[in-house]
LOPABA-800337 format. One record per atom (N, C-alpha, C): x, y, z negated. Coordinates in steps of 0.2 Angstrom, whole numbers, m for minus. Layout:
BEGIN
east_north_up
X_Y_Z $
...
# end
This chain:
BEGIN
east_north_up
71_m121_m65 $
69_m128_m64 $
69_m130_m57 $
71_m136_m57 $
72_m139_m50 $
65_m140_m44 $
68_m139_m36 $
62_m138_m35 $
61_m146_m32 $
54_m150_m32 $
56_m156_m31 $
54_m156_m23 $
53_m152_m19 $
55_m154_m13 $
60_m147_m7 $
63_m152_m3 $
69_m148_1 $
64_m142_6 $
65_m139_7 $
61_m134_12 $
60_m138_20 $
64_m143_21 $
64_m146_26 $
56_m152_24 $
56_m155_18 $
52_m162_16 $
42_m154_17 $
44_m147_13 $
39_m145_11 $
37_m142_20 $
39_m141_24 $
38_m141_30 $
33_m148_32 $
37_m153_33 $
33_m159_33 $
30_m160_32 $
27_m157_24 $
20_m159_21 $
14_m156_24 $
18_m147_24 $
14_m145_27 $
11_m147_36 $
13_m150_38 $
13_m151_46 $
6_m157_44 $
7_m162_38 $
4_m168_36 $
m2_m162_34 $
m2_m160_32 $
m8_m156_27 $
m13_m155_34 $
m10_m151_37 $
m13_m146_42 $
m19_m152_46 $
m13_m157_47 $
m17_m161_52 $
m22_m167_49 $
m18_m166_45 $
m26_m171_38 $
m32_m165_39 $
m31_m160_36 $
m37_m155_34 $
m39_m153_42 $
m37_m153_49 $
m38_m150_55 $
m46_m147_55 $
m52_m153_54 $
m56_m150_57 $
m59_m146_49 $
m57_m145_45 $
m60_m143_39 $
m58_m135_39 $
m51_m135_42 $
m48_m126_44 $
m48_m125_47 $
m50_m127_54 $
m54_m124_59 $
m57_m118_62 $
m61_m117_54 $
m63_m112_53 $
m61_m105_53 $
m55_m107_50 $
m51_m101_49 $
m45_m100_54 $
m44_m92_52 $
m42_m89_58 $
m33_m94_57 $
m28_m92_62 $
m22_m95_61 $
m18_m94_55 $
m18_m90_54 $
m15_m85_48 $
m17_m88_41 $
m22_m88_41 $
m26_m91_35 $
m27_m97_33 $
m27_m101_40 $
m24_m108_39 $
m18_m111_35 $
m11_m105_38 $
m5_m107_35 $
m6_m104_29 $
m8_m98_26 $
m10_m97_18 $
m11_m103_16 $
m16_m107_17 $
m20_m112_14 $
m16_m118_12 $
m14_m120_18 $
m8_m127_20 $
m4_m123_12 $
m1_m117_14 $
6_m117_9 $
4_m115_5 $
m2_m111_1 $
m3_m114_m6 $
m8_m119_m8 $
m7_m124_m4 $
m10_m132_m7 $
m2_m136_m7 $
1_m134_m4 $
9_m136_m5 $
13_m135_m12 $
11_m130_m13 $
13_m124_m18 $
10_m127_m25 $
3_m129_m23 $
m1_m130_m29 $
2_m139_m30 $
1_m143_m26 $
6_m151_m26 $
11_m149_m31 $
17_m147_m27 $
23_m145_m29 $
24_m143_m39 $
18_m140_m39 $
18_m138_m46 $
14_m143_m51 $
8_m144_m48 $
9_m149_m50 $
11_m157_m52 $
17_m159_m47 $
26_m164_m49 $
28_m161_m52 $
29_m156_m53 $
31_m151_m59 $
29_m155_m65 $
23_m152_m67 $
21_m155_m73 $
21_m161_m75 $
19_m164_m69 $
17_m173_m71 $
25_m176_m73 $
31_m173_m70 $
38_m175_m73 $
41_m173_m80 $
38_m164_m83 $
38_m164_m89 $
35_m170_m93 $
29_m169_m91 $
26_m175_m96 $
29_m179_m97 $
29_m183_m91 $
31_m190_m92 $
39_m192_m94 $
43_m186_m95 $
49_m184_m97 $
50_m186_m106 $
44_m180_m106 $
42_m177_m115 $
39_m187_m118 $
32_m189_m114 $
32_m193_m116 $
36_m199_m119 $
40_m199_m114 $
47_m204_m117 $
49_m202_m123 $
51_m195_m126 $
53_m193_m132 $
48_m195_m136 $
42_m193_m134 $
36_m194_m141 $
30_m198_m138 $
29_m206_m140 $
24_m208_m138 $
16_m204_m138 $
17_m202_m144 $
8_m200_m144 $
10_m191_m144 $
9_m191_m136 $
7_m183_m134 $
2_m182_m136 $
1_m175_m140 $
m5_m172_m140 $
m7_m166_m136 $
m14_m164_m135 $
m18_m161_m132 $
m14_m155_m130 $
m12_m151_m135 $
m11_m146_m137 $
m2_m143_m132 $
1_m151_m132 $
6_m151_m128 $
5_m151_m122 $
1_m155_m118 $
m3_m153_m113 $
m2_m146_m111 $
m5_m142_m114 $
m11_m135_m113 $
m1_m133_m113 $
1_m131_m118 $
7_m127_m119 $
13_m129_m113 $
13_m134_m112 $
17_m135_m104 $
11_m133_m96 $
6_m133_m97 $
2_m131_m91 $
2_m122_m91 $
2_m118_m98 $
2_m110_m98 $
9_m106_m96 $
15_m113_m96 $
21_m111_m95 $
21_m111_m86 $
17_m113_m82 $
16_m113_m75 $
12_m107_m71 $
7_m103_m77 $
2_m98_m76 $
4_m93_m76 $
# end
């Protein structure tokens, strides 16, 4: 599956995340902060992921059910 951002845009995000979240991670040591930043990037990124399958699948089938949901969210875990 395609990824929906260049390494260059998820840098960016990251730079945008750090400095939105700044006084909030602080707390943490340097290292920990860039965990953080990159798996909230990671966790976005996945989910564009899904919100495209849907909105994809949607088009094919007006009335999604629940269950379609769940089974395209398990395929990410």
């Amino acid at each position: 599956m395609e990824k929906p951002f260049t390494q260059e845009k998820r840098i960016k995000l990251q730079q945008k995340m750090m400095t939105a979240l700044e006084r909030e991670v602080q707390v943490l040591s340097p290292e920990l902060q860039e965990i953080l930043i990159d798996d909230l990037v990671t966790a976005f990124e996945n989910r564009i992921k899904v919100l495209k399958i849907l909105q994809q699948k949607q088009k094919k089938t007006e009335n999604m059910q629940i269950e379609d949901i769940a089974e395209i969210h398990k395929s990410f875990i």
